[in-house]
N, C-alpha and C positions, 0 to 999 in steps of 0.2 A: 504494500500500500504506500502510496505516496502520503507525505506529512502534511499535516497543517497550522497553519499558526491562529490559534484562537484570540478571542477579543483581551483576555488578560495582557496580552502582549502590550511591554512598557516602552516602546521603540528604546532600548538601550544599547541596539545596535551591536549585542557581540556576536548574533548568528549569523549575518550576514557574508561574513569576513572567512568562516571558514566550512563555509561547503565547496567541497570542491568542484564541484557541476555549477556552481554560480545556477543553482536554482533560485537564491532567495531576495528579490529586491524590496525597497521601499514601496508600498501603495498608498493610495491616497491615507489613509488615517493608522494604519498599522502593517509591518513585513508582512509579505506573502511569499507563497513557494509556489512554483511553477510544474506545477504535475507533472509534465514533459521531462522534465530534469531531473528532480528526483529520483535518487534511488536507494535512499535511507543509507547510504556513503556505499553500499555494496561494491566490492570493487575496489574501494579508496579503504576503509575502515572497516573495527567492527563492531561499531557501533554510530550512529547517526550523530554528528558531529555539532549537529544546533541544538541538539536534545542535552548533549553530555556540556552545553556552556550556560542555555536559558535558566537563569535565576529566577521567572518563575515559573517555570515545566509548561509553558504553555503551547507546546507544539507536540500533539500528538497523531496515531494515525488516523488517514481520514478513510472514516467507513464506505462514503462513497468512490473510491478508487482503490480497490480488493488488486492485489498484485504478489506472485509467489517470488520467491527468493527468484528463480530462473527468470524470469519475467523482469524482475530489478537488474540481476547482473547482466543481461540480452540488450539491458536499457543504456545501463555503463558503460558494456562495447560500443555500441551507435553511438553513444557521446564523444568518447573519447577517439573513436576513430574519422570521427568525423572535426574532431577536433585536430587530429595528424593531417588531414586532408589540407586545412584551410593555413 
């Protein structure tokens, strides 16, 4: 599943900084993650790298986008190969 950043979010700016997919930007009134991007660090870590910094836990998984570990790391490859491309 891809993460999401709920309304608790204090814009304190430390998740942003280290996902590595640059899933996560500013939106108009609090961060957001980019489902496309996401892939809960699979690939990168082992464990989801804005979960292990958010002071106050407010990113968790979003029920509406159900994704298996195979599906996350399938997602990693496309990113980061696509990231060798450009």
């Amino acid at each position: 599943m891809s993460l999401i950043i709920t309304d608790e979010c204090i814009n304190c700016d430390v998740c942003e900084p280290v996902c590595p997919n640059e899933a996560i930007s500013q939106g108009p009134e609090i961060y957001q993650i980019d489902p496309d991007r996401c892939t809960q660090c699979v690939g990168h870590f082992d464990a989801p790298q804005c979960q292990q910094v958010c002071p106050v836990e407010c990113i968790p998984l979003d029920p509406d986008r159900p994704e298996t570990q195979e599906q996350l790391y399938a997602k990693f490859l496309r990113l980061t190969q696509a990231a060798e491309a450009s």
